[in-house]
C-alpha positions in Angstrom: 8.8 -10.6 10.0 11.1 -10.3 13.1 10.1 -10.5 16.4 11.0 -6.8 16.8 8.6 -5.9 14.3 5.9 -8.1 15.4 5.8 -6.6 18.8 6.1 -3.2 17.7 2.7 -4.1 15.6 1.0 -6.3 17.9 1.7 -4.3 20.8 0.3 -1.4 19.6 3.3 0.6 19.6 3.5 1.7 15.9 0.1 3.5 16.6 1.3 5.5 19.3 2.7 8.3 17.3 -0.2 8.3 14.3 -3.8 9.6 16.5 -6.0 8.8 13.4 -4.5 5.7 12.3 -3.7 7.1 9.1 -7.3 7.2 8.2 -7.0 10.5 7.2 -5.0 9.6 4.0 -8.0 7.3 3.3 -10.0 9.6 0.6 -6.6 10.7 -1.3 -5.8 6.4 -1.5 -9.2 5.9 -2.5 -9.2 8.6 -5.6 -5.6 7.0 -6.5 -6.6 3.6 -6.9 -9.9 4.8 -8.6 -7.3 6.0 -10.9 -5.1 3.1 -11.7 -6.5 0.2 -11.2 -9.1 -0.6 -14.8 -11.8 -1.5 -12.8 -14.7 -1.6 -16.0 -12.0 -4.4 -17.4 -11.6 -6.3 -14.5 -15.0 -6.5 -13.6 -16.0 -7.2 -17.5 -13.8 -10.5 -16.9 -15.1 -11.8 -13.6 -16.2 -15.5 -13.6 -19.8 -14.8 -11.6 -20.2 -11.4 -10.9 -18.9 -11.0 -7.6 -15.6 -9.2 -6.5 -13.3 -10.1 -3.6 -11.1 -7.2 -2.3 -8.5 -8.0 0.3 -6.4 -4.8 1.8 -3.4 -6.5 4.0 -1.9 -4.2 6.2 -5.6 -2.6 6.7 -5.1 -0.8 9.7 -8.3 0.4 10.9 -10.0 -0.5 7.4 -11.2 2.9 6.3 -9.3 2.3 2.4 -11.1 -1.1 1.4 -14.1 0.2 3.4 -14.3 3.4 1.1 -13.2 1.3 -1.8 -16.0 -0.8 -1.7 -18.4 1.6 -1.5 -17.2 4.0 -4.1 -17.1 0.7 -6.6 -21.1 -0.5 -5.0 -22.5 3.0 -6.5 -20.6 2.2 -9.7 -21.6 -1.3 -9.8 -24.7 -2.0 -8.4 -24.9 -5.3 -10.1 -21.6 -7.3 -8.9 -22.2 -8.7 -5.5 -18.3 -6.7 -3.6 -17.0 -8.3 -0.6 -13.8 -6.8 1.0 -11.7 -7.9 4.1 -8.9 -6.5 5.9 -6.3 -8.2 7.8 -3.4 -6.8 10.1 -1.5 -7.8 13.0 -2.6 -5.0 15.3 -5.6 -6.1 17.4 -6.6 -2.3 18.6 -6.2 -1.4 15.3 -8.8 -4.7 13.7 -10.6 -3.8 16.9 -11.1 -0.4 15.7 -11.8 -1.3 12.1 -14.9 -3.2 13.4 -16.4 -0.9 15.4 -16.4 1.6 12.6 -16.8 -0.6 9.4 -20.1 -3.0 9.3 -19.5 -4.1 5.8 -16.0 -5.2 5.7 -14.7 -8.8 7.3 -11.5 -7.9 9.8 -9.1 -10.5 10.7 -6.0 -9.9 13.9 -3.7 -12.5 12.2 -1.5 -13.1 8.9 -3.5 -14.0 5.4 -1.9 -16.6 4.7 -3.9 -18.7 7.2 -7.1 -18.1 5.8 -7.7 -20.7 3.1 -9.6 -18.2 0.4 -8.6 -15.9 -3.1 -9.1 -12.5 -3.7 -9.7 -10.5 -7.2 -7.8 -7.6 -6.0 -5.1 -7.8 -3.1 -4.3 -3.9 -1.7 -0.7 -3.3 0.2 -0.6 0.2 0.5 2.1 0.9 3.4 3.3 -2.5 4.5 5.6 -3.6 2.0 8.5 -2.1 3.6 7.1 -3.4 6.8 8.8 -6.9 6.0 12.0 -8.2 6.2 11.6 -10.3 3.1 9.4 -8.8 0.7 9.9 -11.2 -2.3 8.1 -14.2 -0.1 5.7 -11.7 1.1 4.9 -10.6 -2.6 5.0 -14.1 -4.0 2.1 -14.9 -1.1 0.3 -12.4 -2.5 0.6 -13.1 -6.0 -0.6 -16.8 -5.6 -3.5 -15.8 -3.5 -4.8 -13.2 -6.2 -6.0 -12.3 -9.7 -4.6 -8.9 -9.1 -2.8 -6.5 -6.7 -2.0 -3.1 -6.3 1.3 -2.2 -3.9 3.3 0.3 -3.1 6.5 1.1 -2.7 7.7 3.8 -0.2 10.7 5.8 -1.6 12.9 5.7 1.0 16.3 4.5 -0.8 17.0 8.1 -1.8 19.6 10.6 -2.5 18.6 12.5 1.0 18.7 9.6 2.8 22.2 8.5 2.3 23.7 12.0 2.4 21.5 12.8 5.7 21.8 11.4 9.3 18.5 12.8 10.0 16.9 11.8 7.1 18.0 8.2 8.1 16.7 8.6 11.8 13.5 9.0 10.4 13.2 6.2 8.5 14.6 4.3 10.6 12.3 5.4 13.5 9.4 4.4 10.8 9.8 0.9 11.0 10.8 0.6 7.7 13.1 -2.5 7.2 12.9 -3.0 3.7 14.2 -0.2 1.3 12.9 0.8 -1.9 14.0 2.8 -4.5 12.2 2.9 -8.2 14.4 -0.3 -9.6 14.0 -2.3 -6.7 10.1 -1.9 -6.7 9.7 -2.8 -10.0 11.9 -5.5 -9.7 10.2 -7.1 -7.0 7.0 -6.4 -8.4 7.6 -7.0 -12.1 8.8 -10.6 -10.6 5.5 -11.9 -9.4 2.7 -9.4 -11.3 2.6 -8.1 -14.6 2.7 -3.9 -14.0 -0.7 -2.7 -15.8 0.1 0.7 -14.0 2.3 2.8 -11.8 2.3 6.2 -10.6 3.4 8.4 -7.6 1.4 9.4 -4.3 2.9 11.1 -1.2 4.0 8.4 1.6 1.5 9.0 4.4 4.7 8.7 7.0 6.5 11.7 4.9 7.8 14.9 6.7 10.2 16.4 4.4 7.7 19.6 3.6 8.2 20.6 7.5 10.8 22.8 8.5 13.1 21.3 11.0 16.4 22.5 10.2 18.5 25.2 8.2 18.7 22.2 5.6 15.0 22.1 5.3 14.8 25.8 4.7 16.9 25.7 1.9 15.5 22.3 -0.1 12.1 23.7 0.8 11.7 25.8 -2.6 13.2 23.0 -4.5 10.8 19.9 -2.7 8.0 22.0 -2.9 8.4 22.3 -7.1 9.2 18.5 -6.9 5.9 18.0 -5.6 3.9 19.8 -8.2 5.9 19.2 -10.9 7.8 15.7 -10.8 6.7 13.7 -7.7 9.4 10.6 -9.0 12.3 13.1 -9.1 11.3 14.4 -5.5 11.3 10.4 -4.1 14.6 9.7 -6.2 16.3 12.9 -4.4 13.9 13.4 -1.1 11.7 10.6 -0.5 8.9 11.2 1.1 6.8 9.8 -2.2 5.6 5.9 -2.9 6.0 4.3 -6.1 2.4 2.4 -6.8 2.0 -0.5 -8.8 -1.2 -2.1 -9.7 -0.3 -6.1 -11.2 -1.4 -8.8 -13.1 -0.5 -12.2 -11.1 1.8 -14.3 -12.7 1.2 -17.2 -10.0 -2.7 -16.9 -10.3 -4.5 -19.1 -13.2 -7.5 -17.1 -13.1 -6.2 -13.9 -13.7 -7.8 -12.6 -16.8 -7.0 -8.7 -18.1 -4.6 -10.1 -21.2 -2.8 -8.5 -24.1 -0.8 -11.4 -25.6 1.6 -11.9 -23.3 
């Protein structure tokens, strides 16, 4: 990660535009990953029953938090731990104060010498400057992951200045479009599952222009009806994939392959 970035993280500035920390688009990540990640066959294949989640890029922890304690009432029988790392201290400072189950680390995973089961990157990936390294980090440190992939190498962006200034004032570094996520992904997991969600930084339902007014109609359908044809023309959708390892030995949800 550049130094820009790290500042802009460790600083505190990224936060200053987002009040709740994005902890309102908790619940709706939560219910997605409930979704497509087969938790009854990963469990089924743990070694002892006990089930290490790590979220990177945590935030104030409130996904692995709720996570955990949707897959506790499910599971009362397999012993879950879950940690969250990211490079904000207000933000891990936060994630303490309102998380008492959850371990919170200011700092990069990749220091702490542990494995997970299941690694979560839900809006980081574009974060980094070199998100093959980043990925393969991730792989070799887990049985499984789930990440995904903000939209943002669309149709609107390269036909829009404005649509431009907004990702660019996101901190995005690392564009995606559907190919390139897949790629990346496909490189280091094995995709069990995909599917769309809306990017928690997305605007493009607002009305800021005479532009807006007129797509409006047209994203709106999108969204209801074809939420990867809105991110391929729009954005303002993530691709998520939830992986296999390739670079873990342990990793155990097989069908041949």
């Amino acid at each position: 990660m550049s130094e820009k970035s790290l500042y802009i993280y460790e600083s505190g500035e990224y936060w200053n535009d987002i009040p709740d920390y994005l902890a309102g688009q908790a619940p709706n990540k939560i219910k997605w990953l409930l979704q497509i990640v087969d938790f009854d066959a990963l469990i089924k294949e743990l070694p002892q029953n006990q089930l290490a989640i790590v979220d990177i890029g945590c935030g104030v922890g409130m996904v692995s938090t709720g996570l955990a304690e949707q897959l506790r009432n499910r599971y009362p029988e397999i012993d879950i731990e879950h940690y969250g790392f990211d490079l904000s201290p207000h933000a891990i400072e936060v994630a303490r104060k309102r998380n008492n189950n959850g371990t919170f680390v200011c700092g990069d995973f990749k220091t702490v010498e542990k494995r997970w089961d299941l690694a979560l990157l839900c809006d980081i990936i574009e974060h980094v400057e070199d998100p093959n390294e980043f990925l393969q980090s991730v792989a070799e440190r887990s049985r499984f992951f789930v990440v995904g992939f903000a939209m943002d190498n669309n149709v609107a962006y390269h036909l829009s200045k404005s649509r431009r200034k907004i990702v660019d004032n996101s901190s995005h570094i690392s564009l995606f479009n559907e190919t390139r996520a897949r790629s990346v992904g496909g490189k280091f997991g094995r995709i069990l599952a995909s599917g769309y969600i809306p990017n928690p930084m997305a605007r493009n339902l607002k009305i800021r222009s005479v532009k807006n007014i007129i797509t409006l109609p047209l994203r709106m359908a999108l969204q209801v009806f074809s939420r990867r044809l809105k991110g391929r023309l729009f954005g303002g959708e993530s691709l998520y994939l939830f992986c296999e390892s390739r670079l873990d030995d342990s990793s155990a949800i097989s069908d041949g392959e």
